[in-house]
N, CA and C atoms as a LAMMPS dump frame, in Angstrom:
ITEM: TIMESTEP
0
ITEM: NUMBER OF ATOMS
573
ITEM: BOX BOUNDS ff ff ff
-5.0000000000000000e+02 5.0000000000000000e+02
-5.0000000000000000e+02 5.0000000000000000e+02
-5.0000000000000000e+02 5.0000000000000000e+02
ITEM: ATOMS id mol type element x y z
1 1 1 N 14.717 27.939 3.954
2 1 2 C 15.302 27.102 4.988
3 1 3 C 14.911 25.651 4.712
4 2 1 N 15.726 24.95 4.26
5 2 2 C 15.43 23.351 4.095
6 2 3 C 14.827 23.215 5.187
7 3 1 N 14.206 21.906 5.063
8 3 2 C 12.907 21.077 6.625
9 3 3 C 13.856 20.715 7.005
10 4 1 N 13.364 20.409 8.343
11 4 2 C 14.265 19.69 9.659
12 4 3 C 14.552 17.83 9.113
13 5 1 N 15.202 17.52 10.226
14 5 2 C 14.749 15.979 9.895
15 5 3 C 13.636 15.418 10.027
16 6 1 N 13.795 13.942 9.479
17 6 2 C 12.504 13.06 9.77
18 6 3 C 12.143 12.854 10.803
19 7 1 N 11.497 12.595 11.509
20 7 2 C 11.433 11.944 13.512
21 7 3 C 10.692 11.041 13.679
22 8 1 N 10.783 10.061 14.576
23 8 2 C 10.101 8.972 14.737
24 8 3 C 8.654 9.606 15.088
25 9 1 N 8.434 10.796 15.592
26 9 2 C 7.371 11.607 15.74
27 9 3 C 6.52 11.684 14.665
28 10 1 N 7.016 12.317 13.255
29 10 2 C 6.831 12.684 12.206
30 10 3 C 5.793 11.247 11.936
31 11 1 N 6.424 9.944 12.015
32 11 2 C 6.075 8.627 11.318
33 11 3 C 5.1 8.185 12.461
34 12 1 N 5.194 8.613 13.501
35 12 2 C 4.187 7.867 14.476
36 12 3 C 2.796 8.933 14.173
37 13 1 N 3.111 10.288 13.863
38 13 2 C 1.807 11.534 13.312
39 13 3 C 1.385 10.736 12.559
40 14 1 N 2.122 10.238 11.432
41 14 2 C 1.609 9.991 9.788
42 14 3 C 0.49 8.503 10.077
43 15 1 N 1.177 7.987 11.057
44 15 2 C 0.354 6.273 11.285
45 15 3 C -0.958 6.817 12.12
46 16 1 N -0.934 7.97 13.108
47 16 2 C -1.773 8.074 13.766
48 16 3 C -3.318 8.527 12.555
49 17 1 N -2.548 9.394 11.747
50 17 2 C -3.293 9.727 10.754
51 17 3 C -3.989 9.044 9.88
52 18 1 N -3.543 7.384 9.84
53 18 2 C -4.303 6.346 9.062
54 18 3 C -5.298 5.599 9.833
55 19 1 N -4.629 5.599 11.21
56 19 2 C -5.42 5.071 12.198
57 19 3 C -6.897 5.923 12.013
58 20 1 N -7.078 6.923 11.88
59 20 2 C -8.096 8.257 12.208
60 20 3 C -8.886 7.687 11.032
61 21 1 N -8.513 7.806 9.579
62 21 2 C -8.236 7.234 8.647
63 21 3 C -9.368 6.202 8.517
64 22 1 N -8.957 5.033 8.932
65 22 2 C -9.419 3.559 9.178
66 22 3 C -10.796 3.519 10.344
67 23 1 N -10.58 4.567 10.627
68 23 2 C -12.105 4.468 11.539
69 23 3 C -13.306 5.582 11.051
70 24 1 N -13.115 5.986 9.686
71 24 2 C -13.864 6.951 8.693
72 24 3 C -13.762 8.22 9.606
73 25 1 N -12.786 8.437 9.818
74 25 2 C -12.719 9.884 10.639
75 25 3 C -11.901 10.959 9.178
76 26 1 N -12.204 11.616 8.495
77 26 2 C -11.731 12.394 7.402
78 26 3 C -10.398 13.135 8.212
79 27 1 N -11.205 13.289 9.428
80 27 2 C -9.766 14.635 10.032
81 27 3 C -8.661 14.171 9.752
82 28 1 N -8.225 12.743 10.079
83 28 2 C -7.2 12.058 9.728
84 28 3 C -5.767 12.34 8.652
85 29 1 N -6.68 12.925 7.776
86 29 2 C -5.887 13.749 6.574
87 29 3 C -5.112 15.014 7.55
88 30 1 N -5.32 15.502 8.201
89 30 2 C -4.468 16.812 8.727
90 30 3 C -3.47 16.106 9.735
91 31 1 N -3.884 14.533 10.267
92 31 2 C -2.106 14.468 10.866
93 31 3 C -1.057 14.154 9.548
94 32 1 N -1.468 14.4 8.13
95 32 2 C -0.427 14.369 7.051
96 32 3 C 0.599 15.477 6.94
97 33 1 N 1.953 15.271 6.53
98 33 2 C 2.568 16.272 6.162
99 33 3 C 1.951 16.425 4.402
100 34 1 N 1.497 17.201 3.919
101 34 2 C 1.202 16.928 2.661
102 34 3 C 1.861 18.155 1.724
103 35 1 N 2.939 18.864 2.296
104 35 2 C 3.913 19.61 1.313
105 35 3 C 4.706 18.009 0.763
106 36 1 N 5.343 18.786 -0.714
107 36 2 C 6.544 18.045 -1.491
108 36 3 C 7.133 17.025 -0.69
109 37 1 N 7.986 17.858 0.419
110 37 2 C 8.979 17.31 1.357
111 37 3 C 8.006 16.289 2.241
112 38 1 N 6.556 16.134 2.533
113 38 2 C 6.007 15.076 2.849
114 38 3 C 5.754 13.582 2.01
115 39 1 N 5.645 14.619 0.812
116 39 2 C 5.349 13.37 -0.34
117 39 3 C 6.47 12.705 -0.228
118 40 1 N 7.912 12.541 -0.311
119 40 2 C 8.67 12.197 -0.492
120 40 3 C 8.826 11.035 0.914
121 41 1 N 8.917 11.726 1.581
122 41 2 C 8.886 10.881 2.968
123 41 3 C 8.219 10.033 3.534
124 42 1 N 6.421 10.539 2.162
125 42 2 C 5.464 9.174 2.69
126 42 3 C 6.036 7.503 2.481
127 43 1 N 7.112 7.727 1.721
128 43 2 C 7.254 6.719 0.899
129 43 3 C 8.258 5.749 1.673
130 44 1 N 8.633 6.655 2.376
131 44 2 C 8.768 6.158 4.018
132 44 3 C 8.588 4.697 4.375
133 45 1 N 7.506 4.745 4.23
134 45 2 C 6.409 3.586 4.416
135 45 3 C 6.94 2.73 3.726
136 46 1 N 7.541 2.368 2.7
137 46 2 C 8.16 1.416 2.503
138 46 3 C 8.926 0.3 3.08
139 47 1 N 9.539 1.669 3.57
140 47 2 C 10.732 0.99 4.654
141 47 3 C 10.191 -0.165 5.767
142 48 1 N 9.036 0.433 6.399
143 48 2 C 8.518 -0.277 7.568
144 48 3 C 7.989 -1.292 7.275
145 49 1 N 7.248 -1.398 5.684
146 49 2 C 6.738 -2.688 5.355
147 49 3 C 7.543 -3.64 4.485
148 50 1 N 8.969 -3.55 4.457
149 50 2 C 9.732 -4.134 3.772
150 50 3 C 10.587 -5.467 4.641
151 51 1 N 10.532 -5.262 5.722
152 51 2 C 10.642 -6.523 6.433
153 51 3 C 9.644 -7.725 6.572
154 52 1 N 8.353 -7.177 6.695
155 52 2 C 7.545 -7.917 6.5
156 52 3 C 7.479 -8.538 5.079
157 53 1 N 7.459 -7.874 4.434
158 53 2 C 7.525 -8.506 3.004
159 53 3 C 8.619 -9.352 2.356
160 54 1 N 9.629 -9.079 3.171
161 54 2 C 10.547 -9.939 3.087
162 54 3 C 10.669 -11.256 4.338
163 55 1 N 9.949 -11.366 4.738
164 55 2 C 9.327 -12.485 5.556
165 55 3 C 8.156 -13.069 5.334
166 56 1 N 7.128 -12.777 4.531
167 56 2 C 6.557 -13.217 3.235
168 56 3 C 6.907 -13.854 2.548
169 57 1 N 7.935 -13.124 2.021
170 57 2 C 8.465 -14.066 0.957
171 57 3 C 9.473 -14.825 0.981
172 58 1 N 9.861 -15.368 2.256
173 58 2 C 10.743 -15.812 2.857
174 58 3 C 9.481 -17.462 2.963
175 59 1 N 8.514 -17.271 3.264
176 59 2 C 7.386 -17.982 3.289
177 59 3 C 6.671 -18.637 2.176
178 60 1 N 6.442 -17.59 1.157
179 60 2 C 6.478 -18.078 -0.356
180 60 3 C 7.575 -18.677 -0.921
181 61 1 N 8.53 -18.252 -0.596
182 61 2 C 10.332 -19.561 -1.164
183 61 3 C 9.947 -20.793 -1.084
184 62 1 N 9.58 -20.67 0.355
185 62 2 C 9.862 -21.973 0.016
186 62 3 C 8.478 -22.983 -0.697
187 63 1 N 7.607 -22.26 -0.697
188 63 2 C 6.313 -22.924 -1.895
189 63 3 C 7.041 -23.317 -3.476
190 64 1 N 8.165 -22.243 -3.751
191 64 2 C 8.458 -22.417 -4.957
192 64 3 C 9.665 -23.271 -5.494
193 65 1 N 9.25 -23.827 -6.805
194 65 2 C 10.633 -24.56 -7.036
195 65 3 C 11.411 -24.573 -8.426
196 66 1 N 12.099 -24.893 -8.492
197 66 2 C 12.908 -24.701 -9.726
198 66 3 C 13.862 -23.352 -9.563
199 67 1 N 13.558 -22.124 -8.796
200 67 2 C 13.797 -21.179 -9.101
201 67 3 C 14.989 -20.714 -7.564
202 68 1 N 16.09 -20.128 -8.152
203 68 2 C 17.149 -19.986 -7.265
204 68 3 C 16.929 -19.105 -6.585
205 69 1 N 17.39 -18.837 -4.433
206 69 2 C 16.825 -18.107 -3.968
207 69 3 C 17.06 -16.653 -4.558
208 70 1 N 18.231 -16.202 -5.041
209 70 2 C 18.771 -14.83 -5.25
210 70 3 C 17.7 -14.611 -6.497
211 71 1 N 17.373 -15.26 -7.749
212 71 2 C 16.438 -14.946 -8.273
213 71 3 C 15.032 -14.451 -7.751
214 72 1 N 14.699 -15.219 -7.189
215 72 2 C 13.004 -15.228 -6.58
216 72 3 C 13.076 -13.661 -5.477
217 73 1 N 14.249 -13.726 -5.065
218 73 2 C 14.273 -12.704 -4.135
219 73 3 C 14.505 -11.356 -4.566
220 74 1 N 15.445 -11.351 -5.788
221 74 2 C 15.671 -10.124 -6.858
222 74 3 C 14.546 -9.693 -7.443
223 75 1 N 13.866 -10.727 -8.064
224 75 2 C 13.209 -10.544 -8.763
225 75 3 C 11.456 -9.613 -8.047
226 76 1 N 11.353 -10.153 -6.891
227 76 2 C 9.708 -9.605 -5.748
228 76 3 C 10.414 -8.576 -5.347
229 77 1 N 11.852 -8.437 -4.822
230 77 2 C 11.774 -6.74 -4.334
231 77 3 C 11.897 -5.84 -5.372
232 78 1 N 12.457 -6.261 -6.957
233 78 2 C 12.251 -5.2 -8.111
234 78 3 C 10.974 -4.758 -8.22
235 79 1 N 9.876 -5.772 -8.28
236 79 2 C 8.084 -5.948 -8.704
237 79 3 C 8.261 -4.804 -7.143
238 80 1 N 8.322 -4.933 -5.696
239 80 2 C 7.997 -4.431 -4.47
240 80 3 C 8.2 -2.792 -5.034
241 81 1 N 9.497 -2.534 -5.592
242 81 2 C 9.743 -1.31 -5.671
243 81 3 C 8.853 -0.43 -6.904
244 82 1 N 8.618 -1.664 -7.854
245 82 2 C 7.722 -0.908 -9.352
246 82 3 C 6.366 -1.127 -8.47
247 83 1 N 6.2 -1.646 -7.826
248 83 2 C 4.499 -1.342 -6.312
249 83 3 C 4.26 -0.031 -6.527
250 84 1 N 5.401 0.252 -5.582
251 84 2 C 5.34 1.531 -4.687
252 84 3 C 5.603 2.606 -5.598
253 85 1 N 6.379 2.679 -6.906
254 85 2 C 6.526 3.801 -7.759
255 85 3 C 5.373 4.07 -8.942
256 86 1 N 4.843 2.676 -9.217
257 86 2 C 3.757 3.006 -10.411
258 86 3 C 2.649 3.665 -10.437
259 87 1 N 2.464 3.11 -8.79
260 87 2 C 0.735 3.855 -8.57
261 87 3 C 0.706 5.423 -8.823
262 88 1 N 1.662 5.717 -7.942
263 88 2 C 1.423 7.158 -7.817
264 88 3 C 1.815 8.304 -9.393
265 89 1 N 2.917 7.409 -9.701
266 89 2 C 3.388 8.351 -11.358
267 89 3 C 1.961 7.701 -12.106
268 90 1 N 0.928 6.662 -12.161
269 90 2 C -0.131 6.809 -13.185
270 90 3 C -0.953 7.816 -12.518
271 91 1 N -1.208 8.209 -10.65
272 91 2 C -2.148 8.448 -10.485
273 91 3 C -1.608 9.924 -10.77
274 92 1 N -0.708 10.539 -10.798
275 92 2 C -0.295 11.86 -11.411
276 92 3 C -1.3 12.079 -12.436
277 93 1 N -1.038 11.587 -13.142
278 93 2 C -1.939 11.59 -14.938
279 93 3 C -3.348 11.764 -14.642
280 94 1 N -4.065 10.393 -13.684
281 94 2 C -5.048 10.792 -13.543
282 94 3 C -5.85 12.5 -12.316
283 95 1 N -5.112 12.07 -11.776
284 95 2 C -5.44 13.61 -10.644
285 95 3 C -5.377 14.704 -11.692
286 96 1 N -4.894 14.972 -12.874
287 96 2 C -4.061 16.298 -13.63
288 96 3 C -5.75 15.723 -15.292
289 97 1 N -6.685 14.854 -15.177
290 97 2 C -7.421 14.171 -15.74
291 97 3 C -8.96 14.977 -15.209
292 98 1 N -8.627 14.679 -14.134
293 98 2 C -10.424 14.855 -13.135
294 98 3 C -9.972 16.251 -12.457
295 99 1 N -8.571 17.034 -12.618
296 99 2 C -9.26 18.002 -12.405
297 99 3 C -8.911 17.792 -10.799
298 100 1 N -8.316 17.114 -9.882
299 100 2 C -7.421 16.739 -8.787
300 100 3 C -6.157 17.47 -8.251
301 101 1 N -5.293 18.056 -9.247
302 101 2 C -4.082 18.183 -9.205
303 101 3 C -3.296 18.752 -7.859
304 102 1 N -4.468 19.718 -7.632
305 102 2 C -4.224 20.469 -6.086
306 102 3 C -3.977 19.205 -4.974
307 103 1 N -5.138 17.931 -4.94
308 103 2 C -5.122 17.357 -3.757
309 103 3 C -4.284 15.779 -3.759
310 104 1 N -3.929 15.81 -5.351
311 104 2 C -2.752 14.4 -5.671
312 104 3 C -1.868 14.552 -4.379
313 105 1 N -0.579 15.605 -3.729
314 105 2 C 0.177 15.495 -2.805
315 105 3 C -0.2 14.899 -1.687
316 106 1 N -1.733 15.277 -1.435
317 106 2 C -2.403 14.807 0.336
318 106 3 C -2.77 13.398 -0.341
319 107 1 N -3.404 12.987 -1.097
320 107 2 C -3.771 11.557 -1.288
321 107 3 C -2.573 10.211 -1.06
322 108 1 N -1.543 10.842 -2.04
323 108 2 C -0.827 9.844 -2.291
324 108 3 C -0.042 9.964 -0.746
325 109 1 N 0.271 10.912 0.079
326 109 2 C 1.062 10.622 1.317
327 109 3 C 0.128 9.405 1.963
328 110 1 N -1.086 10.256 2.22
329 110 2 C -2.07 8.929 2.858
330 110 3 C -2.536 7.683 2.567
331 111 1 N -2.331 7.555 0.965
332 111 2 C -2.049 6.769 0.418
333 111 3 C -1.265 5.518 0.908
334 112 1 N 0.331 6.526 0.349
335 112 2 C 1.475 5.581 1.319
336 112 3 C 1.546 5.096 2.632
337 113 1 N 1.328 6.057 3.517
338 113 2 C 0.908 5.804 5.385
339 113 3 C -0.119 4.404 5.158
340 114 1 N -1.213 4.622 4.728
341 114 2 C -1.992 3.774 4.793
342 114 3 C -1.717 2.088 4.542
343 115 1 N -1.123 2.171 3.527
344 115 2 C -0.051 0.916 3.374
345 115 3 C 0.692 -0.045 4.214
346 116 1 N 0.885 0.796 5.568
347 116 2 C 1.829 0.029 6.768
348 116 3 C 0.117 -0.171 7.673
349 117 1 N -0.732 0.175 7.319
350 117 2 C -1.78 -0.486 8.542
351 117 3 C -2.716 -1.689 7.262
352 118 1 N -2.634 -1.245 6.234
353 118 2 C -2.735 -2.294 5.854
354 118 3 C -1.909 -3.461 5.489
355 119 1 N -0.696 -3.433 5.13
356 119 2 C -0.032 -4.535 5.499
357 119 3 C 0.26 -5.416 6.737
358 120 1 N -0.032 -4.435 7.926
359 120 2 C -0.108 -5.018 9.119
360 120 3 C -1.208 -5.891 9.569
361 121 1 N -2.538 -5.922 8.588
362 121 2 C -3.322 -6.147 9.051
363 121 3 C -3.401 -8.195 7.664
364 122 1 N -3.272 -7.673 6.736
365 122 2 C -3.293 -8.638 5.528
366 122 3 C -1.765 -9.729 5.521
367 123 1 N -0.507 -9.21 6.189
368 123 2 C 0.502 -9.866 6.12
369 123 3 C 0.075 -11.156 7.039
370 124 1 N -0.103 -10.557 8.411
371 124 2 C 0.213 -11.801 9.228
372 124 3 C -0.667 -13.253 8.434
373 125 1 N -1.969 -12.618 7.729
374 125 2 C -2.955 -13.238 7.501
375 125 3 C -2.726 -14.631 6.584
376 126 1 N -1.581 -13.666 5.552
377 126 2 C -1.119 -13.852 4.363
378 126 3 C -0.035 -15.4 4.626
379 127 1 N 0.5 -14.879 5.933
380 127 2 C 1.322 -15.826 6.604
381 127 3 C 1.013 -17.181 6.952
382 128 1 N 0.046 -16.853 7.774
383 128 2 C -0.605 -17.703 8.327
384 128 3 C -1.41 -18.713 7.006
385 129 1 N -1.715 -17.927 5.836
386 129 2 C -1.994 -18.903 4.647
387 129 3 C -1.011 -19.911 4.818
388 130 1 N 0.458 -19.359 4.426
389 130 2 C 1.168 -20.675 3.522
390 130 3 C 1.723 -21.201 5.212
391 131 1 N 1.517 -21.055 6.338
392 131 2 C 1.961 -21.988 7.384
393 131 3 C 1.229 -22.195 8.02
394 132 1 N 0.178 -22.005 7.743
395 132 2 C -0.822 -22.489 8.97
396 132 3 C -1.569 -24.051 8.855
397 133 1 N -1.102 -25.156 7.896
398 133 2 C -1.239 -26.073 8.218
399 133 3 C -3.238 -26.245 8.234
400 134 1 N -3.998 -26.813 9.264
401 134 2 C -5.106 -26.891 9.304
402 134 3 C -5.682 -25.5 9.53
403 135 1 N -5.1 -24.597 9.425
404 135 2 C -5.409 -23.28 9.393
405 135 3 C -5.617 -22.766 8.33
406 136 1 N -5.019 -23.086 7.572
407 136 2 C -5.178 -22.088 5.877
408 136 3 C -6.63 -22.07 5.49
409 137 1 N -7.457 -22.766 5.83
410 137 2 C -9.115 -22.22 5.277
411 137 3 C -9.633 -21.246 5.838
412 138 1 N -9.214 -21.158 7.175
413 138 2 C -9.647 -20.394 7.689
414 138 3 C -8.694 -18.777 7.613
415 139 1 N -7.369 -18.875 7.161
416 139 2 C -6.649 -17.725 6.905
417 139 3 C -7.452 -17.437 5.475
418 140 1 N -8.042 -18.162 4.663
419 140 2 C -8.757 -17.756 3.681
420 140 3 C -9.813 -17.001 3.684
421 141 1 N -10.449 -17.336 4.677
422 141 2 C -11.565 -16.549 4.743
423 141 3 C -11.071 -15.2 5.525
424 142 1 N -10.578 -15.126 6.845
425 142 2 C -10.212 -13.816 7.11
426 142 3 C -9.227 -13.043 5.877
427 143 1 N -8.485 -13.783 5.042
428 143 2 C -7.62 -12.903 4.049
429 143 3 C -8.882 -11.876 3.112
430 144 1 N -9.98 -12.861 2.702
431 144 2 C -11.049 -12.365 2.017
432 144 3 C -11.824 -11.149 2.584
433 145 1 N -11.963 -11.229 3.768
434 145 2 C -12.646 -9.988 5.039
435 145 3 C -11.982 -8.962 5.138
436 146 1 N -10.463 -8.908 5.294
437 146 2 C -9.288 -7.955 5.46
438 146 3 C -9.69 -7.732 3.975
439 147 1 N -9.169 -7.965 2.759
440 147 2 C -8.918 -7.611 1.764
441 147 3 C -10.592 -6.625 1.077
442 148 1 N -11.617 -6.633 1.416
443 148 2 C -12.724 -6.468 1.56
444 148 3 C -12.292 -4.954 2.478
445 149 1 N -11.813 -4.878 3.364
446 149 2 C -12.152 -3.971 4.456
447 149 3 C -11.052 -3.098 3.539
448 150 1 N -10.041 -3.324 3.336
449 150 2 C -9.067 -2.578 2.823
450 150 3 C -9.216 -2.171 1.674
451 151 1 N -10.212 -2.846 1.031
452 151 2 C -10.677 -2.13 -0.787
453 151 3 C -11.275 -0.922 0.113
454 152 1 N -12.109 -1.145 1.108
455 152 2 C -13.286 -0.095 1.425
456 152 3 C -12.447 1.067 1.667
457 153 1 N -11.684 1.107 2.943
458 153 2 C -10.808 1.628 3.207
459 153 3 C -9.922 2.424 2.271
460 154 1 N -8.918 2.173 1.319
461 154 2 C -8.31 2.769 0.537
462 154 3 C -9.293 3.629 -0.564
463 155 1 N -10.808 3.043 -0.804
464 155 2 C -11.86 3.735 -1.686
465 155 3 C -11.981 5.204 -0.571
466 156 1 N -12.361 5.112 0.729
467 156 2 C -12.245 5.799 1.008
468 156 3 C -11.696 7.228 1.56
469 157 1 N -10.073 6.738 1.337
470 157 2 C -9.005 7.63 1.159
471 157 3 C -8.83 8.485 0.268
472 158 1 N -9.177 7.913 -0.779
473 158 2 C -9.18 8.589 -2.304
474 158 3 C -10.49 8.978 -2.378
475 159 1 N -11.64 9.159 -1.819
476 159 2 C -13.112 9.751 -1.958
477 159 3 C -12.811 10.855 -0.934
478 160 1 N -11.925 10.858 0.111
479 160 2 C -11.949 12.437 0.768
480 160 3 C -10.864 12.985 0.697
481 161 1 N -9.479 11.813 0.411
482 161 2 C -8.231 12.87 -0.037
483 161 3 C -8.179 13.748 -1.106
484 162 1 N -8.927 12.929 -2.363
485 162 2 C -9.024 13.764 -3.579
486 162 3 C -10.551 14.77 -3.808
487 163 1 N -11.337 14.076 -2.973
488 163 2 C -12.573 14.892 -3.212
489 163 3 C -13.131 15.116 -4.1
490 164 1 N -13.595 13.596 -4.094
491 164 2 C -14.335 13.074 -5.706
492 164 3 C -15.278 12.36 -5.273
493 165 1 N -16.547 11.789 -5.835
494 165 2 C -17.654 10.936 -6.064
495 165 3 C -17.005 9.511 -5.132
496 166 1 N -17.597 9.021 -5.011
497 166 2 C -17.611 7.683 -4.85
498 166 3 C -17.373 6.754 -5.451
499 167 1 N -18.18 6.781 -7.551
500 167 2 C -17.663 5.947 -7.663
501 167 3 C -16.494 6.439 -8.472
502 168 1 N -16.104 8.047 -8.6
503 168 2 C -14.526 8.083 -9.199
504 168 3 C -13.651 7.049 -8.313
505 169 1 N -13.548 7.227 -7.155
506 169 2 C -12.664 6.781 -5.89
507 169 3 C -13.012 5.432 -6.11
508 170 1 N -14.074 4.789 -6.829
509 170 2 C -13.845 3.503 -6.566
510 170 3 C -13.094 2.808 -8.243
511 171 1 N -13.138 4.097 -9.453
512 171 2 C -12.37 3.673 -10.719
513 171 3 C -10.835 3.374 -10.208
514 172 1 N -10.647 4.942 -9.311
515 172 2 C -8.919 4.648 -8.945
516 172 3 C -8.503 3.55 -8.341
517 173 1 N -9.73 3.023 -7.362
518 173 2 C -9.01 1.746 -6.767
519 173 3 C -8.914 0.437 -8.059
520 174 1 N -9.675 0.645 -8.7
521 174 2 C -9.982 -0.274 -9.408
522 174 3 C -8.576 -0.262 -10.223
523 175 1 N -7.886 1.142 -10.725
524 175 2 C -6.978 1.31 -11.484
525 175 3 C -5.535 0.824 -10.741
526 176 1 N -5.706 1.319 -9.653
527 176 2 C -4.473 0.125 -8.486
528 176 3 C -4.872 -1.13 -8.682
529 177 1 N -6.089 -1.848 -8.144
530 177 2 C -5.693 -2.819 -8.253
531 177 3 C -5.347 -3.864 -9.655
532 178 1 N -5.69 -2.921 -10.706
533 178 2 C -5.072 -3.621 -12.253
534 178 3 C -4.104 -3.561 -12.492
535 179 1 N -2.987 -2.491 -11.869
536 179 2 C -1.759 -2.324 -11.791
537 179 3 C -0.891 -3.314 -10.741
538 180 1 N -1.431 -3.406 -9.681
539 180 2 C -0.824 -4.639 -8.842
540 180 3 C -0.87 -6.028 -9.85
541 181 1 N -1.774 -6.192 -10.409
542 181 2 C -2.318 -7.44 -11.133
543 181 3 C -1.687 -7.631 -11.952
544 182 1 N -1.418 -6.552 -12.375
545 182 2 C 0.204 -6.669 -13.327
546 182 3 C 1.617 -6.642 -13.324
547 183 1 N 1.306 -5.73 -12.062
548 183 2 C 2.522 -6.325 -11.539
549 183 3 C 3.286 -7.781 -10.634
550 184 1 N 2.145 -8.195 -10.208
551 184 2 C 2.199 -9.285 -9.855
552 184 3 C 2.584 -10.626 -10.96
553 185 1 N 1.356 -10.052 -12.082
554 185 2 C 1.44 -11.079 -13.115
555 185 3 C 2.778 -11.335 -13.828
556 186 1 N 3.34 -9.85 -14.356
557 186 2 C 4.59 -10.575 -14.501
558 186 3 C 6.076 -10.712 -14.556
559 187 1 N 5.434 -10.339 -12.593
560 187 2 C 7.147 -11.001 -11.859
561 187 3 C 7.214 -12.527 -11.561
562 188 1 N 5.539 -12.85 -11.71
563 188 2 C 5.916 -14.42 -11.99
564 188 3 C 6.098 -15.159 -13.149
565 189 1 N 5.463 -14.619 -14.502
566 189 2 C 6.019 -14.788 -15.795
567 189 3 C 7.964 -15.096 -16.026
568 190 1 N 8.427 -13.551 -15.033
569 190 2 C 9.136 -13.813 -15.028
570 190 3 C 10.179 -14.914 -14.68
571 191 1 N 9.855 -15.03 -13.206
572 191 2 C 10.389 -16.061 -12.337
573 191 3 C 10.286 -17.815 -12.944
């Protein structure tokens, strides 16, 4: 019997589950759907953080110059979408590496979920950088605190989703964030 539909239920479980999540509560992992048909849907999460990110970078435009809007804008939601697809096809390799393979499905959903409370928390911040005028030192320093809380945070997703050491969970983050770094690096090469 194919699954039912998605439900705003389903996505408000999955957020409640990061919330749980974000306050070192492990249980958190069981408001996941973590069959196939969850994995697919974590990705979900995209969706919700794609306005924001496109109001971001609606914010970054205009920092930039030389470069035409349809470019700049083509070009961050291609990098947005190789985000959201790279992590998880390298972290395949590695989960199927350490010996993971069973708990790759529950990680990467929570993974994804996790993504909309951290963007919620680093965007506005992010915002408030390029407009905040006599504000931006101080969006600097909270960007640095958030970004700090959210290494911790995502280390700790991957130390009880996958159920590994500490500092495995802290190689994988390390392995995201070299992959963002590259991906970052060069969609502006590009641009």
């Amino acid at each position: 019997m194919p699954p039912g539909p998605f439900t705003t239920r389903d996505v408000l479980t999955a957020l409640y589950g990061t919330y749980r999540l974000a306050r070192l509560d492990a249980s958190g992992l069981a408001f996941f759907d973590v069959t196939p048909t969850g994995f697919w849907r974590s990705f979900f999460a995209a969706v919700l953080i794609a306005p924001f990110f496109f109001l971001l970078l609606y914010f970054r435009f205009s920092e930039e110059t030389g470069v035409s809007a349809f470019r700049f804008f083509a070009l961050e939601s291609i990098a947005f979408i190789i985000a959201w697809v790279a992590f998880p096809l390298v972290m395949a390799g590695i989960a199927r590496e350490i010996k993971r393979e069973p708990n790759y499905i529950r990680f990467i959903v929570a993974y994804n979920w996790a993504a909309v409370l951290q963007n919620a928390v680093f965007m506005p911040i992010e915002i408030l950088a390029l407009t905040g005028g006599s504000l931006a030192p101080a969006a600097g320093v909270l960007g640095l605190l958030a970004m700090t809380a959210i290494i911790f945070y995502v280390w700790f997703i991957a130390r009880t989703a996958l159920e590994v050491t500490g500092a495995m969970a802290a190689g994988i983050i390390g392995v995201d964030f070299l992959i963002s770094i590259l991906i970052h690096t060069v969609s502006l090469k590009v641009l």
